[in-house]
VOTIFI-538117 format. One record per atom (N, C-alpha, C): x, y, z. Coordinates in steps of 0.001 Angstrom, whole numbers, padded with zeros to 6 digits, always signed. Each point is the difference from the previous one (the first is absolute). Example, Ala and Ser with C-alpha at 12.3 -4.5 7.8 and 13.67 -1.06 7.14 Angstrom:
# VOTIFI-538117
+013190-005690+007800-000890+001190+000000+000900+001200+000000-000350+001050-000720+000820+001190+000060-000770+001090+000730
//
This chain:
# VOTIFI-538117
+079428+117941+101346+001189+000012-000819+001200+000528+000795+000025+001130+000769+000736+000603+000490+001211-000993+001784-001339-001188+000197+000063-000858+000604+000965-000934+000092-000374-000753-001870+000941-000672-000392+001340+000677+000036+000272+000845-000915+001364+000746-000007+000338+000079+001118-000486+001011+000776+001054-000544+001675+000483-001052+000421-001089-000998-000143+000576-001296-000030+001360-000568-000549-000452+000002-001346+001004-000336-001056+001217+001138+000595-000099+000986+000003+001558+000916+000332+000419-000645+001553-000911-000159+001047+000543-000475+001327+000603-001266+000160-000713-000878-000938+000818-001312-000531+001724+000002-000898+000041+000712-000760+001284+000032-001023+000658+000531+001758+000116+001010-000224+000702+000756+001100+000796-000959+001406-001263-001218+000543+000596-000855+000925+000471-000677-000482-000226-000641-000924+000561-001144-000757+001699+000842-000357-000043+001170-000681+001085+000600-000074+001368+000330+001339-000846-000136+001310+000853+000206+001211+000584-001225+000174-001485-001112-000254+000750-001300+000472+001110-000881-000381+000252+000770-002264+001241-000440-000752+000664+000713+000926+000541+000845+000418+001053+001394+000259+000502-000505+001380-000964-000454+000888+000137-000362+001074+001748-000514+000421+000239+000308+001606+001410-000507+000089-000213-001585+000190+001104-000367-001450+000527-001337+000239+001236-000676+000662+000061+000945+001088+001558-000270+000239+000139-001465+000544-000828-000704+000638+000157-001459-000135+000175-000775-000956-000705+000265-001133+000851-000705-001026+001268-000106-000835+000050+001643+000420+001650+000880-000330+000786-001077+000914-000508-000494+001277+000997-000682+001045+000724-001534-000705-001485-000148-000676+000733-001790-000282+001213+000175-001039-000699+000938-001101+000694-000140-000891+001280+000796-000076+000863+001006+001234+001046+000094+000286+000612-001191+000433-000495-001020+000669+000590-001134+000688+000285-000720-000867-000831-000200-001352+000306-000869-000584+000921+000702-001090+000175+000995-000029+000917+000420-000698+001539+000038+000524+000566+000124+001016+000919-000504+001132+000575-001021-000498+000577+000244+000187+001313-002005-000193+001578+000614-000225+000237-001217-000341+001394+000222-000704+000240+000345-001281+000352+001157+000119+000301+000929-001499+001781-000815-000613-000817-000370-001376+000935-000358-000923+000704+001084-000748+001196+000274+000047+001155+001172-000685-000254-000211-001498+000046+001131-000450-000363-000156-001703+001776-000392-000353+000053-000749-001295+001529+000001-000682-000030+000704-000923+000819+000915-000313+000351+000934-001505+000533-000804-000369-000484-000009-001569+000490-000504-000936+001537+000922-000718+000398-000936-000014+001485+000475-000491+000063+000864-001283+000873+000710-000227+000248+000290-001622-000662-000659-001410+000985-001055+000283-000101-000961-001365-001485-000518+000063-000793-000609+000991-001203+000357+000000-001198+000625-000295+000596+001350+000068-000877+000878-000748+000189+000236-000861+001291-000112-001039-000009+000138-001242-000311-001083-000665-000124-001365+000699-000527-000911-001185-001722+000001-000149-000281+000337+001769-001544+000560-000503-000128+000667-001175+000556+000859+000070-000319+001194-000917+000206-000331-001035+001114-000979-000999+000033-000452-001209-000702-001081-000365-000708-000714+001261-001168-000946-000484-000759+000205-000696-000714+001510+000977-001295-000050-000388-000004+001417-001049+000996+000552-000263+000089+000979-001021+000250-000985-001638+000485-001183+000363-000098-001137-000900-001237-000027-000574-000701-000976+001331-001544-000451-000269-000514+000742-000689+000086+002002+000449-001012+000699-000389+000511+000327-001587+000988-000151-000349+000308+000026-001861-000734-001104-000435+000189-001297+000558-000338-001050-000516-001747+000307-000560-000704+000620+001433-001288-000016-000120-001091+000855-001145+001021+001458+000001-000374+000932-000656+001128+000126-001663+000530-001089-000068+000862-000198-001456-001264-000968-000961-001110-000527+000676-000729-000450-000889-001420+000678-000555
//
């Protein structure tokens, strides 16, 4: 019995190094592919955000008036 359990604990344990393990090669691709040409965000203007805001403060009477 005492056999197994070592077992079983010496197993979790590697298996546990081998998740943890350094992935920095895969860290590599997926910086590269993260790389490019960065698109500039646009703010939305004023009037923009206030018609958001009376849309859906609309909708939400509409939804909760029934």
């Amino acid at each position: 019995m005492k056999i197994v359990l070592g077992l079983t604990i010496s197993v979790v344990i590697t298996l546990g190094l081998i998740a943890c393990s350094d992935q920095s090669s895969e860290n590599a691709v997926d910086d590269q592919q993260t790389k490019g040409p960065t698109v500039a965000l646009e703010r939305p203007s004023d009037v923009d955000l206030v018609a958001f805001k009376v849309y859906h403060h609309a909708v939400y009477m509409v939804t909760t008036a029934i």
